[in-house]
MARKE-675226 format. One record per atom (N, C-alpha, C, O, CB): x, y, z; residue number from 1; atom name. Coordinates in steps of 0.2 Angstrom, whole numbers, plus 2048, in hexadecimal, padded with zeros to 3 digits. Glycine has a CB too. Layout:
<recs>
REC|xx|yy|zz|seq|atom
REC|X|Y|Z|NUM|CA
...
</recs>
This chain:
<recs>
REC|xx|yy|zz|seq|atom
REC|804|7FA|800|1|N
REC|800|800|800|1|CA
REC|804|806|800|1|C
REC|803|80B|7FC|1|O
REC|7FB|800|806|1|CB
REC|808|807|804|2|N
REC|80E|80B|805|2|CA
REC|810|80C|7FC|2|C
REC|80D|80D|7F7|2|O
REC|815|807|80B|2|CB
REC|815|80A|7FC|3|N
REC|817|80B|7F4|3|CA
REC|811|80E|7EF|3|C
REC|811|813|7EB|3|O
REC|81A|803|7F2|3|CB
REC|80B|80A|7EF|4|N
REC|806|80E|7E8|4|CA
REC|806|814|7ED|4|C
REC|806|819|7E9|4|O
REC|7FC|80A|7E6|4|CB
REC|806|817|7F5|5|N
REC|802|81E|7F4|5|CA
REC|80A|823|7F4|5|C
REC|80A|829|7F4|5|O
REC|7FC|820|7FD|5|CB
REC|80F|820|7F3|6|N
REC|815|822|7EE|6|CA
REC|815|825|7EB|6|C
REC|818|82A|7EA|6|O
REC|817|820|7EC|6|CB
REC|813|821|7E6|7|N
REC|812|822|7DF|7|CA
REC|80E|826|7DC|7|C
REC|80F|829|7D7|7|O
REC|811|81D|7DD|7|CB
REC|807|825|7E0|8|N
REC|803|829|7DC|8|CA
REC|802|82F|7E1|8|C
REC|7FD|833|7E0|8|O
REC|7FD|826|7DA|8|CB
REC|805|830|7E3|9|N
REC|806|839|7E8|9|CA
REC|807|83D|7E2|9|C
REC|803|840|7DF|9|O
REC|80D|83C|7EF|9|CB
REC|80E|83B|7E2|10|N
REC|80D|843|7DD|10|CA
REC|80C|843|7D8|10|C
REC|80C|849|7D5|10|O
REC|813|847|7DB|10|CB
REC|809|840|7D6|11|N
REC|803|841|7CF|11|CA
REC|7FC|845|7CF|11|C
REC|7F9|848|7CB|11|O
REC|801|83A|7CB|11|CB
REC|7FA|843|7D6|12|N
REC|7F7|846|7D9|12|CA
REC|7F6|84C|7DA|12|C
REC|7FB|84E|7DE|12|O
REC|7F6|845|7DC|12|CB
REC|7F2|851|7D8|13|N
REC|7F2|858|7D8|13|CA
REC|7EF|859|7E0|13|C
REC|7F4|85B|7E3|13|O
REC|7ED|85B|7D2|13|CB
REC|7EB|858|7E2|14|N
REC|7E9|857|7E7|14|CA
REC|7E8|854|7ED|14|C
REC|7E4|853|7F1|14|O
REC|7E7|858|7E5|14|CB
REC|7EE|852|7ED|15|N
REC|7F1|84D|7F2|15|CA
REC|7F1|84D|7FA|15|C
REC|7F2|849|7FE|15|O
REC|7F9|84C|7F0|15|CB
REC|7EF|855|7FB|16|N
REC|7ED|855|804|16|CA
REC|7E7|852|802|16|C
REC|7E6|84E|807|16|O
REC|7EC|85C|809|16|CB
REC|7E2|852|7FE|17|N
REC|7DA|850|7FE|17|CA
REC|7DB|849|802|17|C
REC|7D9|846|808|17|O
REC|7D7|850|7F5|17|CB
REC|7E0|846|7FB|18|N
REC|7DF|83F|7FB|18|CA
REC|7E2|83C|802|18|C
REC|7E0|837|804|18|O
REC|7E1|83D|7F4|18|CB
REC|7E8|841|804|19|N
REC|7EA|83D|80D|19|CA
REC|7E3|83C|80F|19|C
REC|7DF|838|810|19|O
REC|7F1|844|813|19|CB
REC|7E2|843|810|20|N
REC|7DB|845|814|20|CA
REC|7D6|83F|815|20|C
REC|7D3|83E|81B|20|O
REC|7D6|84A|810|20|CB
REC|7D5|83C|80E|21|N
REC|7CF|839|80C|21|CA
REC|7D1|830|810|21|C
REC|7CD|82D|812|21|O
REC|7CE|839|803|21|CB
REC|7D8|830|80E|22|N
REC|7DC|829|80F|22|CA
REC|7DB|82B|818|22|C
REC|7D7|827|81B|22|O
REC|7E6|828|80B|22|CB
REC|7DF|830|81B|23|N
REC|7DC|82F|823|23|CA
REC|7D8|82D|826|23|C
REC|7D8|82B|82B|23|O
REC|7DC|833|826|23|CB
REC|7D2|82F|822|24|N
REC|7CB|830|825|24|CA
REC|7C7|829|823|24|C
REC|7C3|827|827|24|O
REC|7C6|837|823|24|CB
REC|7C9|825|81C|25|N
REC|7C7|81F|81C|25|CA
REC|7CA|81A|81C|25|C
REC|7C9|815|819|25|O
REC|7C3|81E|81A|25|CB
REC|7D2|81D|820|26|N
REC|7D4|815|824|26|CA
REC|7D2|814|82C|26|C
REC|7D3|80F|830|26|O
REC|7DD|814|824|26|CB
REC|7CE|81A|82C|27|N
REC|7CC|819|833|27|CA
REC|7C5|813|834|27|C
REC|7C4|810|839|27|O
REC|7CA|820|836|27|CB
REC|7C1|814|82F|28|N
REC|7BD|810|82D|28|CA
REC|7BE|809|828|28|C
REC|7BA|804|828|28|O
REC|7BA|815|82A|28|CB
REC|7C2|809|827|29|N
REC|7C7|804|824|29|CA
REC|7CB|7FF|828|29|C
REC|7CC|7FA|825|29|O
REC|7CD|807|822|29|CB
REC|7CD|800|82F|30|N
REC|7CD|7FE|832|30|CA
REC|7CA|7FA|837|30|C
REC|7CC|7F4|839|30|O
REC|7D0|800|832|30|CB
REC|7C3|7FE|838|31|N
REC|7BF|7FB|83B|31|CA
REC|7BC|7F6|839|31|C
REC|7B9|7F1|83D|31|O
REC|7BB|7FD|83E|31|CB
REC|7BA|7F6|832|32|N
REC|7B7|7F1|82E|32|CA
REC|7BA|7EA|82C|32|C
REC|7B7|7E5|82A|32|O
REC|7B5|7F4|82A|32|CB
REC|7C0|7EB|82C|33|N
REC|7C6|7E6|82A|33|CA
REC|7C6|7E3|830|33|C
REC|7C8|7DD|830|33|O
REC|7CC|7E9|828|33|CB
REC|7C5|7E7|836|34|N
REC|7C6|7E1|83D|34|CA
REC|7C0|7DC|83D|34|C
REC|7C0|7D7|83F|34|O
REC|7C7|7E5|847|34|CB
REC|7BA|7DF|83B|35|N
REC|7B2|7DD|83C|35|CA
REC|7B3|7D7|838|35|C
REC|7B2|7D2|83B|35|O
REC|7AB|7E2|839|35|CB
REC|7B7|7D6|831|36|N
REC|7B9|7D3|82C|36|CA
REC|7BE|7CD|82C|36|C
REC|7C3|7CC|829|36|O
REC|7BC|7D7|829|36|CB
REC|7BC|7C9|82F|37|N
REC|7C0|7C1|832|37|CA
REC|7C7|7C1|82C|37|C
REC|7CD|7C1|82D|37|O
REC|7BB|7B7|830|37|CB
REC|7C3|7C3|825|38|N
REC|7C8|7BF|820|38|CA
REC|7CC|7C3|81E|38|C
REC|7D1|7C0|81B|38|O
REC|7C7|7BD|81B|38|CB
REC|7CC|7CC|81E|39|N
REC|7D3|7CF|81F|39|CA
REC|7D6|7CE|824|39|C
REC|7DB|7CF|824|39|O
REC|7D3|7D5|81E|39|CB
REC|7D4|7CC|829|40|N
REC|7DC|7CD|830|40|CA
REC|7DE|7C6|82C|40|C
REC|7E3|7C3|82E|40|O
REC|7D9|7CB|83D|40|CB
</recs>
């Protein structure tokens, strides 16, 4: 995961958006992924 958001930052024009967007639904991301037997 690290490496693609690498890669595609700086092509991104708008790249605080997209932190923004990535902060706020890995918080949601995470909760759902523990609810989720078959991601852990």
């Amino acid at each position: 995961m690290s490496r693609r958001r690498g890669a595609r930052l700086p092509a991104l024009p708008h790249a605080r958006t997209f932190l923004r967007v990535l902060s706020g639904s890995s918080r949601i991301n995470t909760t759902v992924a523990q609810r989720i037997p078959g991601l852990n």
